[in-house]
C-alpha positions in Angstrom: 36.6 -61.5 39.1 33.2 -62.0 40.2 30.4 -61.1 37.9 27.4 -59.7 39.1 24.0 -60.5 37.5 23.8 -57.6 36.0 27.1 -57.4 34.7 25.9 -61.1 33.0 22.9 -59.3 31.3 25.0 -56.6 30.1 27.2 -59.2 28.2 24.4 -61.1 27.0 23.2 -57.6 25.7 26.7 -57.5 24.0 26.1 -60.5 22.4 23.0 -59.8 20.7 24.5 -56.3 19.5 27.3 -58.0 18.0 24.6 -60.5 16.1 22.5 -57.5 14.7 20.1 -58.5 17.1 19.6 -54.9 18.5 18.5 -52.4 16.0 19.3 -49.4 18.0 22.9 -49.9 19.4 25.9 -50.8 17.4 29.1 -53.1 18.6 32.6 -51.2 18.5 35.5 -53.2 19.2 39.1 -52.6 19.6 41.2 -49.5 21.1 41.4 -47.2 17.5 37.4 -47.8 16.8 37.2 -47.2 20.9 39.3 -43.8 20.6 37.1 -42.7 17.0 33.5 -43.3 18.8 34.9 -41.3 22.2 35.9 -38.7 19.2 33.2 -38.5 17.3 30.3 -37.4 20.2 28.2 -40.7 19.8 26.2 -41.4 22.7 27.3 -44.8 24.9 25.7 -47.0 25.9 28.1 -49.5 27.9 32.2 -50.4 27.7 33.6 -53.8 28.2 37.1 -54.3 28.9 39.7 -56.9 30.0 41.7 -56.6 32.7 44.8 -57.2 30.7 44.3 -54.6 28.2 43.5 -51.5 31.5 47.7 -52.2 32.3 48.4 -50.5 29.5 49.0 -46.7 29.5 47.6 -46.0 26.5 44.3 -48.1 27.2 43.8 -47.4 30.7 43.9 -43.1 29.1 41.8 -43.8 26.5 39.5 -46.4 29.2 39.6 -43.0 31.7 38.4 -40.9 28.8 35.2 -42.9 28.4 34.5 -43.7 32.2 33.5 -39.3 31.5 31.3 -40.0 29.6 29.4 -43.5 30.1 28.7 -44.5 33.4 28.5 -48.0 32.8 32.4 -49.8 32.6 32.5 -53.6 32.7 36.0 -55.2 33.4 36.2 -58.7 32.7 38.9 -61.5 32.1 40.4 -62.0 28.5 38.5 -65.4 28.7 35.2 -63.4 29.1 36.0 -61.0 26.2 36.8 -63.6 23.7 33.1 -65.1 24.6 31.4 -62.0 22.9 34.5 -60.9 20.8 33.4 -60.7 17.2 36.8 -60.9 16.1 38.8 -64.5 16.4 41.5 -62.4 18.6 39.9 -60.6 21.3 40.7 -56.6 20.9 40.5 -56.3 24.6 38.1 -53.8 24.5 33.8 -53.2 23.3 31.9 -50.3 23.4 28.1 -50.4 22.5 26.8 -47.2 21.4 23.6 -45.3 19.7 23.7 -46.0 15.8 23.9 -42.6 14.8 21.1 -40.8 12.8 20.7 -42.6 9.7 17.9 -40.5 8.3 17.2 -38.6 4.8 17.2 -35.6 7.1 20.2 -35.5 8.3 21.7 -35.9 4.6 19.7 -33.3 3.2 21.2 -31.0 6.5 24.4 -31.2 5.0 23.5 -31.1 1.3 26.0 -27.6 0.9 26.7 -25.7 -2.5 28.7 -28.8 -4.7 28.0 -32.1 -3.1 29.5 -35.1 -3.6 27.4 -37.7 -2.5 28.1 -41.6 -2.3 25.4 -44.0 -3.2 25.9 -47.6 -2.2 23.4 -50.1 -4.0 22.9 -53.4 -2.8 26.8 -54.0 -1.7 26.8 -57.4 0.5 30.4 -57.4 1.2 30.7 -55.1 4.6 34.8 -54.9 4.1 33.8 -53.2 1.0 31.4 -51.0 2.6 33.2 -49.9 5.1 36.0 -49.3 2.7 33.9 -47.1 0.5 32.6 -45.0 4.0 36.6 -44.7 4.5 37.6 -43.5 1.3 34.2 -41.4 0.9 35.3 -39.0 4.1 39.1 -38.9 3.0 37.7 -37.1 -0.5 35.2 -34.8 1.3 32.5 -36.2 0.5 29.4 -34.9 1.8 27.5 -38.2 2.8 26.4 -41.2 1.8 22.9 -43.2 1.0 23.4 -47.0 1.4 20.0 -48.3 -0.1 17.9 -51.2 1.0 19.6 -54.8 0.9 23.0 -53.2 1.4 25.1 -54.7 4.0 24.6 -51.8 7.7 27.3 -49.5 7.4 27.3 -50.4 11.3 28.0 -53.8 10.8 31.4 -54.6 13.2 32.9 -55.8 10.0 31.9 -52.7 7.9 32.7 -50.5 11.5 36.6 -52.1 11.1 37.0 -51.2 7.0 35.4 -47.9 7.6 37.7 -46.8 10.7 35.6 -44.5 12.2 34.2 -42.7 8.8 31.1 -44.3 10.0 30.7 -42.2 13.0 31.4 -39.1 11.3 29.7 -39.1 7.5 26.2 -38.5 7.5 24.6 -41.8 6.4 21.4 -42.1 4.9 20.5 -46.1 5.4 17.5 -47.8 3.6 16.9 -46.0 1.0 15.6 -47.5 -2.1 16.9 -47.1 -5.1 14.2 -44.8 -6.9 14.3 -42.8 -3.5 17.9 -41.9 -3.7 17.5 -40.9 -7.6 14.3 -38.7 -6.6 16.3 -37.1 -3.8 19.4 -36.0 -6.4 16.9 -34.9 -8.8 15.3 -32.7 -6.0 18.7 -31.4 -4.8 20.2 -30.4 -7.9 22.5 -33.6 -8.0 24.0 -34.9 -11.4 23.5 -39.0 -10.8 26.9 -40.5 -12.0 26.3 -44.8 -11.8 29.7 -46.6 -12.8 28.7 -49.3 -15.2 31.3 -51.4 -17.5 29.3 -50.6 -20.7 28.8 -47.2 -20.6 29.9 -45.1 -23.8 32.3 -42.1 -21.6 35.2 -42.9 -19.8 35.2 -41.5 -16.1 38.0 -38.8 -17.1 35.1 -37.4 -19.8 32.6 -36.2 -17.9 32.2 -32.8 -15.5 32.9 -33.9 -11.9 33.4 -30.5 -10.8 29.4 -29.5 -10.2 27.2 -31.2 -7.7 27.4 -35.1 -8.5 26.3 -38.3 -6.8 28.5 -41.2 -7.6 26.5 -45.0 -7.2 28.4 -48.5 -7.0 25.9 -51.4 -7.9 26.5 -54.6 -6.9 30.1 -56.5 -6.7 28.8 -59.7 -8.9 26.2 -58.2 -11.0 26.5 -54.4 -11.2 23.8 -52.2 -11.5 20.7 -53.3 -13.7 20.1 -52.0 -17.3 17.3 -50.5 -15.5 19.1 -48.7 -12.6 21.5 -47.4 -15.2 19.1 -45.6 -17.4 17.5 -43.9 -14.4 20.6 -42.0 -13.6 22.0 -38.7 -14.9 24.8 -40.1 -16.5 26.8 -43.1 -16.8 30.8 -43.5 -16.5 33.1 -46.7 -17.1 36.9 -47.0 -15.9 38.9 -48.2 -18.7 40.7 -51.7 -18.1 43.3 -53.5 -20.4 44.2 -57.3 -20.6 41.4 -59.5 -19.9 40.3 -58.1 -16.5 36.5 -57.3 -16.3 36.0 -54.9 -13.3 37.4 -53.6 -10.5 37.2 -54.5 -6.9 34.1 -52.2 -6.1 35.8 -50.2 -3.1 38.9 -49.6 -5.8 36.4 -48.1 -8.4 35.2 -46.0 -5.9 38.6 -44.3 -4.4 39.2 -43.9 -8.1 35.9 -42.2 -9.3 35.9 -40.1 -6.4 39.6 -38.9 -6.8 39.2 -37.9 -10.0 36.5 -35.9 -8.5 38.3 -34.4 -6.4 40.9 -33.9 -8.7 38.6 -32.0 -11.0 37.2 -29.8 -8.8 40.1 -29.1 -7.2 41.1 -27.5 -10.9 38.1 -26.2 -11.5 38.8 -24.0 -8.0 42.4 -22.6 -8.9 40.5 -21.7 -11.8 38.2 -19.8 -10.8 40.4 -18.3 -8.2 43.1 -17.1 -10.9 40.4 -15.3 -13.0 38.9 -13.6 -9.7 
C-alpha cells in the first residue's frame, strides 16, 4: 500500500503519542480499548489500522463505527503497525484521541451526596494504576485524584490495566498531595490513607459516609508525614511473614469493604423508613 506524506506524518505523530511526547492526545491500542473509547464519547483524533485486522467482521464493525465519527482512518500493513505498536505483538489497531478532562473541576462536578473518592499518591507502576482506575469504577466510585509524580493514568500501559475505566472516571491528574487533602477537607470528605502501622484495622472504621481512600507508594508507602495529615488511618491485617499487599490488591479490598458497608448501611436505613 502506498503511503502518502501525510499518512507518514500522521504515524510519526503516532509515535510520539505513544512516547508521551504529546501532552494533549493519548495512544489507545487494540480492538476492546478501540470499542471502550468509541463508547465512552472521547473526541478522536486519528485511527490506524492493518489491513489484516479490517477482514475481520468484528473489526471491520467496530473500524465502520469509528469512520462516523473521525474523519481521519489510516490502513496500513501489519509490518507498518508493529513500527509504532507499543505492545511487542501488534493489536492491529490505534486510535489517538483527546486526554479527557483531567481537571479539579470536573471532580468536584461529580462530588454527589457520599463520595468515594480514590487518591493515588506517587504510584510509578502504571499496571497498578490502571488496575486501581479499573477496580475504582467497578465499586462506584465517584473519581479519582492521581497526584504529581504518579505514573498518567493515560499511559498505554496504565490505558490496558484500566480497560476503559480511564475514559469514563472523572480523573483529577496532578494534584499535589496537600491539594487533594485541602479539597476533602473542603468537600466534607473523611481522608482514609492505608498505612501498615496504623492502630484500626480497615473493618473498624465507618466507610459508609463520604470517604477518600489514598494508596502511597508501592516500595515505601506513604510518609509519616502524609499519614498524619489525613482523617484517619487504616491497616489490612496480614499473617505469616508477608509485609504488604500488592498496592492494586489493597485497594479492591479497602474499597469493597466500602462498598460493603454502605451497602448495609442502605438496607438499613431502608428497613427503618
Amino acid at each position: 500500500m502506498l503511503i502518502t506524506s501525510r499518512d507518514n506524518s500522521l504515524l510519526r505523530q503516532a509515535r510520539a503519542v505513544r512516547d508521551g511526547k504529546v501532552d494533549k492526545l493519548i495512544f489507545i491500542e487494540g480492538l476492546r480499548l478501540s470499542e471502550e473509547a468509541l463508547h465512552s464519547n472521547l473526541s478522536l483524533e486519528a485511527v490506524i489500522f492493518s489491513e489484516e485486522i479490517a477482514k475481520k467482521p468484528k473489526a471491520a464493525r467496530v473500524i465502520n463505527s469509528l469512520s462516523k465519527i473521525c474523519a481521519r482512518l489510516v490502513s496500513v500493513s501489519e509490518k507498518l503497525l508493529e513500527s509504532i505498536s507499543f505492545t511487542k505483538t501488534p493489536q492491529g489497531i490505534i486510535v489517538l484521541a483527546q486526554r479527557p478532562d483531567t481537571s479539579e473541576a470536573r471532580l468536584a462536578h461529580n462530588i454527589h451526596d457520599l463520595p468515594l473518592v480514590v487518591i493515588v499518591h506517587q504510584l510509578n507502576n502504571p499496571v497498578n494504576v490502571g488496575a486501581i482506575l479499573r477496580t475504582a469504577e467497578a465499586a462506584g466510585a465517584t473519581g479519582v485524584i492521581a497526584t504529581k509524580n504518579t505514573t498518567d493514568p493515560f499511559s498505554p500501559k496504565a490505558l490496558r490495566g484500566a480497560m476503559g475505566s480511564a475514559f469514563r472516571l472523572p480523573i483529577w491528574n496532578g494534584a499535589s498531595y496537600r491539594e487533594a487533602i485541602e479539597f476533602c477537607h473542603n468537600k466534607g470528605i473523611l481522608s482514609v490513607c492505608a498505612a501498615a502501622t496504623a492502630r484500626l484495622a480497615y473493618t473498624e472504621i465507618n466507610w459508609a459516609r463520604a470517604c477518600a481512600l489514598i494508596l502511597g507508594p508501592e516500595s515505601t508507602g506513604l510518609a509519616v508525614s502524609e499519614i498524619n495529615a489525613a482523617s484517619e488511618a487504616v491497616r489490612i491485617p496480614m499473617q505469616g511473614s508477608v509485609e504488604s499487599l500488592n498496592v492494586s490488591v489493597a485497594a479492591g479490598i479497602l474499597l469493597y469493604e466500602a462498598v460493603r458497608q454502605r451497602q448495609a448501611a442502605e438496607h438499613q436505613r431502608r428497613a427503618e423508613a
